[in-house]
C-alpha positions as CSV (number, residue, x, y, z in Angstrom):
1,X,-57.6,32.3,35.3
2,X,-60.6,34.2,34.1
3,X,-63.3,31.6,34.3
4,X,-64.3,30.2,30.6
5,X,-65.2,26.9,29.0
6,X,-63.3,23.7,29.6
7,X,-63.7,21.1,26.9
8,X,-63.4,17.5,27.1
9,X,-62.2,15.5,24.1
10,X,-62.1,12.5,25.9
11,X,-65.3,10.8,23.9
12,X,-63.3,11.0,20.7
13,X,-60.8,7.8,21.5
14,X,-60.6,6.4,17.8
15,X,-57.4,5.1,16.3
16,X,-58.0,6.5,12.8
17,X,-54.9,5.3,10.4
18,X,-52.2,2.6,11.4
19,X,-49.7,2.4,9.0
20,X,-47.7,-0.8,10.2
21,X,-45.2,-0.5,7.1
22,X,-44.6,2.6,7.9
23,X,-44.1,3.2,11.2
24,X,-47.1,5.9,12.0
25,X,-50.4,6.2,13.1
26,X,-52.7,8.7,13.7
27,X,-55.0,9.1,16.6
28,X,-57.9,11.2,18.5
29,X,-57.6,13.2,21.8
30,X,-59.1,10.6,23.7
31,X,-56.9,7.9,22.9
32,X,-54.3,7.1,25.2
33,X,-50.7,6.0,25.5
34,X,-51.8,2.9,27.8
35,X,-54.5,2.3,25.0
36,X,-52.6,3.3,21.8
37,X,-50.1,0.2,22.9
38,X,-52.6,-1.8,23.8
39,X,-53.8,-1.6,20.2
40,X,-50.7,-2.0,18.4
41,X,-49.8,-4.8,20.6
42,X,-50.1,-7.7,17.9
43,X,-48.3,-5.6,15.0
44,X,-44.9,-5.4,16.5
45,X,-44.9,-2.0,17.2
46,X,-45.4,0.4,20.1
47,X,-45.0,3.7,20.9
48,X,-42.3,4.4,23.1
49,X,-42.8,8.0,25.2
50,X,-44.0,7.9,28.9
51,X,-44.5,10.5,30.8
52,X,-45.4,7.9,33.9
53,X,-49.4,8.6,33.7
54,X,-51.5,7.2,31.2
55,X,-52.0,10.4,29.7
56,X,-54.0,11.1,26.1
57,X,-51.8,11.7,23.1
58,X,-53.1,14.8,22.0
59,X,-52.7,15.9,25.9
60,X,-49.1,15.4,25.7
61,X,-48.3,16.8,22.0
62,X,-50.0,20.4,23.2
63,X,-47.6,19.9,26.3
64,X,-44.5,18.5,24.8
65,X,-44.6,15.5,27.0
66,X,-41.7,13.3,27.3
67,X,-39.9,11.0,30.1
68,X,-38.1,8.0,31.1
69,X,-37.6,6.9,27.1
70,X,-36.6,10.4,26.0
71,X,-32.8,9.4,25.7
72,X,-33.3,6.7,23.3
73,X,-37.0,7.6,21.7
74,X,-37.1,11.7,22.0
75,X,-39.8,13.6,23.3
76,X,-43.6,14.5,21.4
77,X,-41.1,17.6,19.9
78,X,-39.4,14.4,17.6
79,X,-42.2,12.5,17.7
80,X,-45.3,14.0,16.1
81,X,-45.3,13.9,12.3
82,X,-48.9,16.0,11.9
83,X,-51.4,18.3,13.7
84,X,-54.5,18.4,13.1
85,X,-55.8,21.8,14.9
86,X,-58.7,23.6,15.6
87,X,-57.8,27.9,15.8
88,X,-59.5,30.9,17.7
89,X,-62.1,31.3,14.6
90,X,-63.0,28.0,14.3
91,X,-60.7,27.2,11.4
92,X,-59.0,23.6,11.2
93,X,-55.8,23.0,9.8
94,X,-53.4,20.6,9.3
95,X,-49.8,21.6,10.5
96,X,-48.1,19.6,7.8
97,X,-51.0,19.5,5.3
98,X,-54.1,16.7,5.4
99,X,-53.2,13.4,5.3
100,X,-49.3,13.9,5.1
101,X,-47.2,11.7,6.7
102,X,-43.5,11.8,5.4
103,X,-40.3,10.8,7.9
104,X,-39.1,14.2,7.2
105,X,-40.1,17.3,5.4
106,X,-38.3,20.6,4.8
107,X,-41.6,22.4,3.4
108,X,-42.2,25.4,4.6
109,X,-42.3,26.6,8.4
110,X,-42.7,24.1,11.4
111,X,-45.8,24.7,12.2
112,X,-46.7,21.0,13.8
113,X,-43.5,21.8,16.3
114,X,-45.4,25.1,17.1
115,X,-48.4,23.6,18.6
116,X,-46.4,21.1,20.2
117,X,-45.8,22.4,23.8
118,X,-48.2,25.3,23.2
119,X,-50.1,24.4,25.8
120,X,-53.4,25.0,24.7
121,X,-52.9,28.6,24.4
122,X,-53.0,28.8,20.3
123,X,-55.3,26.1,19.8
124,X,-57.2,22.6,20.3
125,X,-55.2,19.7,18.9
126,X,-57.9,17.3,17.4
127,X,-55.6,14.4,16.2
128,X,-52.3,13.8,16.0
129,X,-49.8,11.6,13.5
130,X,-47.2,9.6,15.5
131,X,-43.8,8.0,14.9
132,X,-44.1,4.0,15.9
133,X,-41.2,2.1,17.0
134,X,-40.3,-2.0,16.2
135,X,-40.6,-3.5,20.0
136,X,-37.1,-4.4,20.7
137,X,-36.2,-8.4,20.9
138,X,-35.2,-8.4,23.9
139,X,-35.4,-5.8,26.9
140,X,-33.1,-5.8,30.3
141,X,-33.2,-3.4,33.2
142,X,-30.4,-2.8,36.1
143,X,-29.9,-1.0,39.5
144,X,-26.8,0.2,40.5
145,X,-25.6,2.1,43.7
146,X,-22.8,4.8,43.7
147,X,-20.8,6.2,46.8
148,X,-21.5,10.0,46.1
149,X,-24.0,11.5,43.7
150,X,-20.7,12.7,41.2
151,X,-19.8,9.5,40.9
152,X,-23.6,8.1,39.6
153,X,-24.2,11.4,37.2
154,X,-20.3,11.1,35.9
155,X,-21.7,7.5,35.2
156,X,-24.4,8.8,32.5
157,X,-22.4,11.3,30.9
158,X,-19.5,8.5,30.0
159,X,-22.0,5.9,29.1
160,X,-24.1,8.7,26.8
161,X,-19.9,9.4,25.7
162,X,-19.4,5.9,24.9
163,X,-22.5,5.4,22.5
164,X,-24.3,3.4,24.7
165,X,-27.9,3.7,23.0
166,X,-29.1,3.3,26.5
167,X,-33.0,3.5,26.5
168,X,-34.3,4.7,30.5
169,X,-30.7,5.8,32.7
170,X,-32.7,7.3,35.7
171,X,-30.9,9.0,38.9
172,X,-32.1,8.6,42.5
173,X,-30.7,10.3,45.2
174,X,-30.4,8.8,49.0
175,X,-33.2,10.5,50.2
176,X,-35.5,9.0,46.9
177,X,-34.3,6.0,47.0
178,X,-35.5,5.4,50.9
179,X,-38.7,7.0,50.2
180,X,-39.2,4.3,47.1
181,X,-37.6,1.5,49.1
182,X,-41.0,2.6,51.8
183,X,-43.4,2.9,49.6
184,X,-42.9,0.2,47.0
185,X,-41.5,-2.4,49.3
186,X,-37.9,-3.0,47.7
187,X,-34.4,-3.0,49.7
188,X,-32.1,-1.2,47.0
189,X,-28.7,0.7,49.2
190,X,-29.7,3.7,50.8
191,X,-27.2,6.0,48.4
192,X,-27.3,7.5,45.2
193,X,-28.5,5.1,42.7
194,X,-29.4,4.6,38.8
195,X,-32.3,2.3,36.8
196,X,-30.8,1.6,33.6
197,X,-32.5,0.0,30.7
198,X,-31.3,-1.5,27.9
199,X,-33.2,-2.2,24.6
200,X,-31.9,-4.3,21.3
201,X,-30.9,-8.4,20.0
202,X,-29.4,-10.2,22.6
203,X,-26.6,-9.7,20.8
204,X,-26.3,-5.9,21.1
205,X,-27.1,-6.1,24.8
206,X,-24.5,-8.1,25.9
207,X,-22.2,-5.2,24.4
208,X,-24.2,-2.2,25.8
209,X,-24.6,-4.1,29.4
210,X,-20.7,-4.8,29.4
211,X,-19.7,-1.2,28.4
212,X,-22.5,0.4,30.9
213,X,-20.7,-2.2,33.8
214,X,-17.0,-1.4,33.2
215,X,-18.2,2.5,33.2
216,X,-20.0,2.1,36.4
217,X,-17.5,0.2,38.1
218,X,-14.5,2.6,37.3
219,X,-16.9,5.2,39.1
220,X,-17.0,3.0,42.0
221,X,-20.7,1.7,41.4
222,X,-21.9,-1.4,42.8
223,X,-22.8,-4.9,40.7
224,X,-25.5,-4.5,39.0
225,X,-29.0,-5.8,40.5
226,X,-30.9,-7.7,37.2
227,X,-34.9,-7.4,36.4
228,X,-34.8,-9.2,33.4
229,X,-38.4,-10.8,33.1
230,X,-41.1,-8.5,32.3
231,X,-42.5,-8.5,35.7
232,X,-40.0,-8.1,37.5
233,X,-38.7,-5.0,34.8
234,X,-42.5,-3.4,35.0
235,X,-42.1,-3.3,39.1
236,X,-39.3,-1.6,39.0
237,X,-40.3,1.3,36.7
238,X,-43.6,1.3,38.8
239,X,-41.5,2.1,41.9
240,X,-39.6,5.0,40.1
241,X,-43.2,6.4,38.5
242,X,-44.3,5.8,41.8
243,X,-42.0,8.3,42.8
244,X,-44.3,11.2,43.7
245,X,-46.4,9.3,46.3
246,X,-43.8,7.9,47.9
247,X,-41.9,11.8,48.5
248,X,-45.7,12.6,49.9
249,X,-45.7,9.2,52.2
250,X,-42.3,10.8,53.9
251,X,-44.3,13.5,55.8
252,X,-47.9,12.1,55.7
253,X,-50.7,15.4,55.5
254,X,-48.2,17.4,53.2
255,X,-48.2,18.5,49.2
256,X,-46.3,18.1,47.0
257,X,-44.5,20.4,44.3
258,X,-42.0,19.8,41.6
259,X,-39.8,21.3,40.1
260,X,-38.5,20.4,36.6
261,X,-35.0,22.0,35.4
262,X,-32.8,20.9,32.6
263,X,-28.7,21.7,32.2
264,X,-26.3,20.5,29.6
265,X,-25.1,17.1,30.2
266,X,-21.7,18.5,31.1
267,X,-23.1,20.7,34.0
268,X,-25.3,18.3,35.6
269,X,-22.8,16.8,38.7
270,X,-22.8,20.7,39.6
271,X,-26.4,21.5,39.8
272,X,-27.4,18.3,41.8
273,X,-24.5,18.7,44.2
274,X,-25.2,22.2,44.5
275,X,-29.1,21.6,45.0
276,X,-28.9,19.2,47.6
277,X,-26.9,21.4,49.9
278,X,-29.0,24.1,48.7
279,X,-32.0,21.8,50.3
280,X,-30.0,20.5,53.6
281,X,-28.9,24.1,54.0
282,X,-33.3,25.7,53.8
283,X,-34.1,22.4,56.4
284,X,-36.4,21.5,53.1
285,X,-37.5,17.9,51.9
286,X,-37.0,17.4,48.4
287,X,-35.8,14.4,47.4
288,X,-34.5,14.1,43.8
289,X,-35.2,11.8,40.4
290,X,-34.1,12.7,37.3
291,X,-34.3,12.0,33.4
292,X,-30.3,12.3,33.5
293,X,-29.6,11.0,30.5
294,X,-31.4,14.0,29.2
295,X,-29.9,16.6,31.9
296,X,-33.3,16.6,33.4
297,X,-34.6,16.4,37.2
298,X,-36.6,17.0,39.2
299,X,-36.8,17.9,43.2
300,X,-40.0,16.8,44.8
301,X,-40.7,19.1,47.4
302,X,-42.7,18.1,50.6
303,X,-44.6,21.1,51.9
304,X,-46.3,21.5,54.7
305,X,-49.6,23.6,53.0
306,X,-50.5,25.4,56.6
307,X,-46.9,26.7,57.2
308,X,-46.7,29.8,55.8
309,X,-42.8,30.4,56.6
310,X,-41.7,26.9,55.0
311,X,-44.0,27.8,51.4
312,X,-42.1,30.7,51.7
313,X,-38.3,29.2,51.9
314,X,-39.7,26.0,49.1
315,X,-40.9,29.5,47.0
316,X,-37.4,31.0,47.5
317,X,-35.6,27.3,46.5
318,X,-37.5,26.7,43.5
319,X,-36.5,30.4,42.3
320,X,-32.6,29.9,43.1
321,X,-32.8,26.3,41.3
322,X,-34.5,27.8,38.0
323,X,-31.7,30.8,38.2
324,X,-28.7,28.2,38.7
325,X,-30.4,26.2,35.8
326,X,-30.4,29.7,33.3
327,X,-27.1,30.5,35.0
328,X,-25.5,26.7,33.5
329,X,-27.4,27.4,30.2
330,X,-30.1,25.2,30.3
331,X,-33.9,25.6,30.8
332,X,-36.3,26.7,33.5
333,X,-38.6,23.4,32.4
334,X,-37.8,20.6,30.6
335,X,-40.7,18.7,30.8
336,X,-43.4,20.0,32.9
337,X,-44.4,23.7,30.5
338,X,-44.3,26.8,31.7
339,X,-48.3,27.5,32.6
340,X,-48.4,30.3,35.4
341,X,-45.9,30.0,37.6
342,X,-43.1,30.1,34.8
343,X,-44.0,33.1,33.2
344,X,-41.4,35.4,34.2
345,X,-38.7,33.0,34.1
346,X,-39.7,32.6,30.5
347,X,-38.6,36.2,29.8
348,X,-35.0,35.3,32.0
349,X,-34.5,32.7,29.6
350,X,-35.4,33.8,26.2
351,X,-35.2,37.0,26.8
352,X,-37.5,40.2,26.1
353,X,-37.3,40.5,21.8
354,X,-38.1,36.2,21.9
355,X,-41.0,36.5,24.0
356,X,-42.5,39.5,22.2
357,X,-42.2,37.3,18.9
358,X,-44.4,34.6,20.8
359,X,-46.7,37.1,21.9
360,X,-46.9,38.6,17.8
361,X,-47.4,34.7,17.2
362,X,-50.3,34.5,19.9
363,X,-52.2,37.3,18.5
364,X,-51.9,36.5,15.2
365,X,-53.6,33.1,15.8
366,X,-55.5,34.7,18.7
367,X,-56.3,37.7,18.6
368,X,-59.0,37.7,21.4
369,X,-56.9,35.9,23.7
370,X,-59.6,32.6,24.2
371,X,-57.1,30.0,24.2
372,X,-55.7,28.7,27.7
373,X,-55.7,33.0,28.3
374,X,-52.9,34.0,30.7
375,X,-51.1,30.7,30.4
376,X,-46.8,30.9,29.2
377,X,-47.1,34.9,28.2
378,X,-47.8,37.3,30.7
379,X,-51.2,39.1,30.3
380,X,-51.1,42.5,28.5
381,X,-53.0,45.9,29.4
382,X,-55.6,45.6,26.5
């Protein structure tokens, strides 16, 4: 926002301590996810959050990264044991003190969760401890189709009712599901549809598939479409992380822009039924794909950049979609951050006293405003 320095970490890519026995390891800000698992991959374990791009560890602790896996593995929040950080002054600390590693800890104030999602804006994450994860024996992904988008989202909320430790449960709407169907060469239905995937023995997944099928059935779902070898799983999820460039390849010359709210499980049939009449309603394109396991989706909006009056009506949307979001209790952004553009939503949602505690926080740690400056708070008269 005001010009400055822009560092790159990406030259320091070392995995520095893998503890196999238990279940951690601690890595650089150039190391990442696609390269972390590529590392571990002889040692039975993996790390399991994906944010879609192969994004570096450290880049998606400072922005509370998560994803498909989020239901069953958490996000970075659950996921980062230790910090180590570089402040304002040049001091370096260790959010949960050097070298410690424990599964849990009640010592003191959660300073690692602090940096996590701070978006650069209190300091520069230089390593990072992270929870590891046995690789499952087996692994088994579905597609279903539902008649009506209540019927696919009712769907995740009784399987997530039923203790169905279900590990990806992603929703695509009608218009999503085309535009993936396009782009990635697949002929799924044309209607509201989940990806599941499954993750345990063979044992356990015969259980969790049959509960997942009677649930979707009594919702009127369709018989579940199999990927069960690795190939056939890994193009599946590539078509749904694909996602983004196939909403651009429906109106070729366009932008995209998405939006990224998060309701309570209970609420979410509501919002996305509301949202895509909201959408028919403004003549917008913005089909939808969603964490929904987690409440979380997103709308990627097609934009024409060079039509003034259509940014204006996508502005208007994303403003209404945020507000019904606050209005259900949930969250303005459950994955993407706040940066710019969230800023006075921020206030909506935690209201004035939270946000001037984060801003005592921020000038406490930074009192001349040099990290990430203007991002999450708004700038202050100095």
């Amino acid at each position: 926002m005001y010009g400055g320095v822009c560092f790159s970490l990406r030259s320091m890519d070392q995995v520095l301590d893998l503890h196999q026995e238990d279940f951690n390891v601690t890595v650089e800000p150039g190391v990442t996810r696609k390269a972390l698992n590529a590392y571990l991959r002889d040692t039975g374990l993996w790390f399991p959050v994906d944010p879609g791009a192969d994004a570096s560890l450290c880049g998606m602790a400072a922005t509370s990264a998560s994803g498909t896996n989020a239901v069953r593995y958490g996000t970075m929040r659950e996921n980062v044991v230790n910090l180590e950080v570089v402040l304002a002054d040049g001091t370096i600390i260790h959010t949960a003190g050097k070298g410690r590693r424990p599964r849990k800890t009640a010592a003191g104030y959660n300073l690692t969760n602090l940096f996590v999602g701070s978006e650069g804006t209190l300091g520069i994450i230089t390593k990072t401890t992270l929870r590891l994860y046995g690789i499952p024996e087996a692994m088994v992904s579905a597609v279903c189709s539902f008649p009506s988008v209540q019927a696919a989202v009712d769907s995740t909320v009784q399987i997530l009712q039923g203790g169905v430790p279900i590990a990806r449960i992603e929703f695509l709407d009608d218009v999503m599901i085309d535009a993936c169907n396009r782009f990635s060469s697949l002929s799924y239905p044309v209607t509201p549809t989940l990806f599941l995937e499954f993750h345990g023995s063979e044992q356990s997944l015969e259980e969790q598939v049959n509960t997942t099928e009677y649930i979707t059935q009594s919702n009127g779902g369709s018989d579940f479409q199999w990927a069960r070898d690795a190939e056939t799983r890994n193009r599946l999820w590539k078509a749904r992380h694909d996602a983004w460039y196939a909403a651009l390849a429906l109106r070729p010359g366009c932008k995209a822009y998405a939006t990224d709210v998060c309701v309570p499980l209970s609420r979410l049939p509501q919002i996305i039924v509301e949202t895509k009449e909201d959408l028919i309603e403004n003549r917008l394109t913005g089909p939808i794909a969603g964490h929904v396991g987690d409440g979380n989706f997103h709308c990627l909006m097609v934009v024409d950049p060079n039509d003034p009056e259509e940014l204006r009506r996508v502005h208007l949307f994303t403003e209404r979609l945020a507000r019904r979001a606050l209005a259900m209790n949930g969250t303005c952004t459950g994955e993407h951050g706040v940066g710019l553009g969230k800023r006075a939503l921020l206030c909506e949602e935690m209201g004035p006293m939270t946000v001037q505690v984060m801003q005592r926080v921020k000038d406490a740690l930074d009192p001349k405003n040099l990290m990430n400056p203007g991002k999450i708070l708004q700038p202050r008269e100095l």
